[in-house]
FIPAMAR-416452 format. One record per atom (N, C-alpha, C): x, y, z; residue in three letters. Coordinates in steps of 0.02 Angstrom, whole numbers, plus 50000, padded with zeros to 5 digits. Example, Ala and Ser with C-alpha at 12.3 -4.5 7.8 and 13.67 -1.06 7.14 Angstrom:
506604971650390ALA
506154977550390ALA
506604983550390ALA
506424988850354SER
506844994750357SER
506455000250394SER
! end
This chain:
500414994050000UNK
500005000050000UNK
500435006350000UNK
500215010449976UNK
500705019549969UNK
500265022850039UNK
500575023950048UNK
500675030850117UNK
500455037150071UNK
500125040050112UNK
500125050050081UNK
500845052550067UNK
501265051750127UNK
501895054050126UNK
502435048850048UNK
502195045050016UNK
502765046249967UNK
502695050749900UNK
502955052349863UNK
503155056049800UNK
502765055849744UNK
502185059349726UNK
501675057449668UNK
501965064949625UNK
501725062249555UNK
501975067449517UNK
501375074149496UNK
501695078949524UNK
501565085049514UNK
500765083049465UNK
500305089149487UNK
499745088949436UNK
499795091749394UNK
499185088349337UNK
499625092649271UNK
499205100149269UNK
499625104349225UNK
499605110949225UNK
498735110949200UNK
498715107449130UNK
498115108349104UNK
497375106549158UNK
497635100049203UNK
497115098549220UNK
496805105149290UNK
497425107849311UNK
497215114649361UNK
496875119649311UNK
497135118449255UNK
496885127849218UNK
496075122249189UNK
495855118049202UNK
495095116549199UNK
494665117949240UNK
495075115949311UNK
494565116349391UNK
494695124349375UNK
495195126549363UNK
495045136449383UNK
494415138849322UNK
494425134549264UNK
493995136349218UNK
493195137149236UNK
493175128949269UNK
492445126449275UNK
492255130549365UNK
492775131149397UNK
492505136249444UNK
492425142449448UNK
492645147449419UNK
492515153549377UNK
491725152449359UNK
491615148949314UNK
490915146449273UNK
490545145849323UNK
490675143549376UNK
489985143149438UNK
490135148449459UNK
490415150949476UNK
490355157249521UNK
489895163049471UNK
490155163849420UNK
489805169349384UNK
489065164849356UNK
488765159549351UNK
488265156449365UNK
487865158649416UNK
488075156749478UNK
487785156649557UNK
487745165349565UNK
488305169749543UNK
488145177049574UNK
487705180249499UNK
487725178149438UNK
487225181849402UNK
486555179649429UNK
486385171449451UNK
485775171249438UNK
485465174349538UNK
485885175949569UNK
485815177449627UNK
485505185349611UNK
486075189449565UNK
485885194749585UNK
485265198949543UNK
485195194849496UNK
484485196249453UNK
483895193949510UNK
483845188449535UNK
483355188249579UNK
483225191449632UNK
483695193349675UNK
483865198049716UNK
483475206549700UNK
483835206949611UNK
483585215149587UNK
482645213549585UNK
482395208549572UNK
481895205149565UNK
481385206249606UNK
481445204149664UNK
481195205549753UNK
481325212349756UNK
481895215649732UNK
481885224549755UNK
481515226749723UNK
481385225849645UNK
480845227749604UNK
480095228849633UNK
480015220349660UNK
479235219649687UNK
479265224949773UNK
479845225749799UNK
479635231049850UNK
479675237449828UNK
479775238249787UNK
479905247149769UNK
479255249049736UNK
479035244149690UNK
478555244949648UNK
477765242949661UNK
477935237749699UNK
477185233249722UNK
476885229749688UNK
477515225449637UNK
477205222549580UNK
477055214749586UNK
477365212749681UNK
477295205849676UNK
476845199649665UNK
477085195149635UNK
477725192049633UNK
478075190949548UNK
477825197149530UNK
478245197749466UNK
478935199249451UNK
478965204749482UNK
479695205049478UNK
480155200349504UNK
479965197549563UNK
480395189549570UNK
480495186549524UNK
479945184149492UNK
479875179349439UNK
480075181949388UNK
480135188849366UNK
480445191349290UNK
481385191249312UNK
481445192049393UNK
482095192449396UNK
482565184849371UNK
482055178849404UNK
482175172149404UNK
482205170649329UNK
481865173949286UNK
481655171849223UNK
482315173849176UNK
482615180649201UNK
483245183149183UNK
483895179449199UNK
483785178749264UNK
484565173249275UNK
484505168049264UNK
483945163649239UNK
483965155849190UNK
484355158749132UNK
483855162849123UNK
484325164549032UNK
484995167049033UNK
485205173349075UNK
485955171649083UNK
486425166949083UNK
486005162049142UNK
486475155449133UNK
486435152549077UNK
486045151249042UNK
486055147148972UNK
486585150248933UNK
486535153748920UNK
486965159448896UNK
487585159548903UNK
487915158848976UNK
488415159848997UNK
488685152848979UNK
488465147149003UNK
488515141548991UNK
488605139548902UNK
488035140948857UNK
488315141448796UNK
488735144948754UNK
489145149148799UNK
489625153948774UNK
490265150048791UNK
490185146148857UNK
490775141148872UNK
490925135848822UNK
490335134148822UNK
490185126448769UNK
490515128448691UNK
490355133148667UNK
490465134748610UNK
491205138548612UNK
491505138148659UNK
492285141048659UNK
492585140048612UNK
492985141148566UNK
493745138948516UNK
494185141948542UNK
494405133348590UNK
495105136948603UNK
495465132348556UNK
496085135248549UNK
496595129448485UNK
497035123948532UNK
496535118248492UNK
496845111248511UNK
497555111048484UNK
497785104648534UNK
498565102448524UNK
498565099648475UNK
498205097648435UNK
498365091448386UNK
498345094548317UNK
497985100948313UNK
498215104248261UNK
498875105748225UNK
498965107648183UNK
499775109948153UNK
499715118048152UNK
500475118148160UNK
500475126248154UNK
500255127648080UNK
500195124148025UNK
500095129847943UNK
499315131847961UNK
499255135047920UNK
498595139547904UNK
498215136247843UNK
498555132847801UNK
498335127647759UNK
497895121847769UNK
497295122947742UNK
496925116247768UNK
497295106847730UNK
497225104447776UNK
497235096147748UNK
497045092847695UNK
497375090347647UNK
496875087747588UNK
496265085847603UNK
496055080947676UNK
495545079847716UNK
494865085947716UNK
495195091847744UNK
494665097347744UNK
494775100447675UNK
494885100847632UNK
494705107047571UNK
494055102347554UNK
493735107747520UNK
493205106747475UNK
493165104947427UNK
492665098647411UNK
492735096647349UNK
492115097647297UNK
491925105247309UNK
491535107247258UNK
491665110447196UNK
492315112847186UNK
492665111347112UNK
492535106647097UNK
492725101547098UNK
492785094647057UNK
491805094247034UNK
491415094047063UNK
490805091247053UNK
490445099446991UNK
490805105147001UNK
490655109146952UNK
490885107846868UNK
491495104746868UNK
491605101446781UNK
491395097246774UNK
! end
């Protein structure tokens, strides 16, 4: 059996710059949809509109999060397995020349 105390190798860089990624992502999750609901409840006391403004606040920070969340999802960051040229692959060009003659 291994002890805590022997020698494991260092974590990798990438897998820390994920946890800082995906925790970032909750935090601005948890405080957008906090503080729309929050403005929400101030709405319905300022105004006397309750329980609308709760619910239009709640209705706002779902959609933020979707939002925020599909802005993550849809990221391009540049993979490793790419090549440095700017030249596409015989693989990716288009082969709609050929089917025009």
């Amino acid at each position: 059996m291994r002890s805590s105390s022997d020698s494991e190798p260092e974590e990798d860089p990438a897998k820390r710059a994920a946890y800082v990624r995906f925790s970032t992502l909750g935090f601005q999750v948890v405080i957008m949809f906090a503080v729309l609901a929050m403005g929400g409840a101030w709405l319905d006391d300022q105004i006397g509109i309750s329980p609308w403004g709760t619910l239009g606040g709640v209705g706002l920070g779902l959609v933020a999060m979707v939002k925020i969340m599909l802005r993550e999802g849809t990221d391009h960051r540049p993979s490793e397995n790419r090549s440095e040229s700017s030249e596409p692959s015989a693989s990716d060009k288009d082969d709609s020349e050929e089917a025009i003659e």
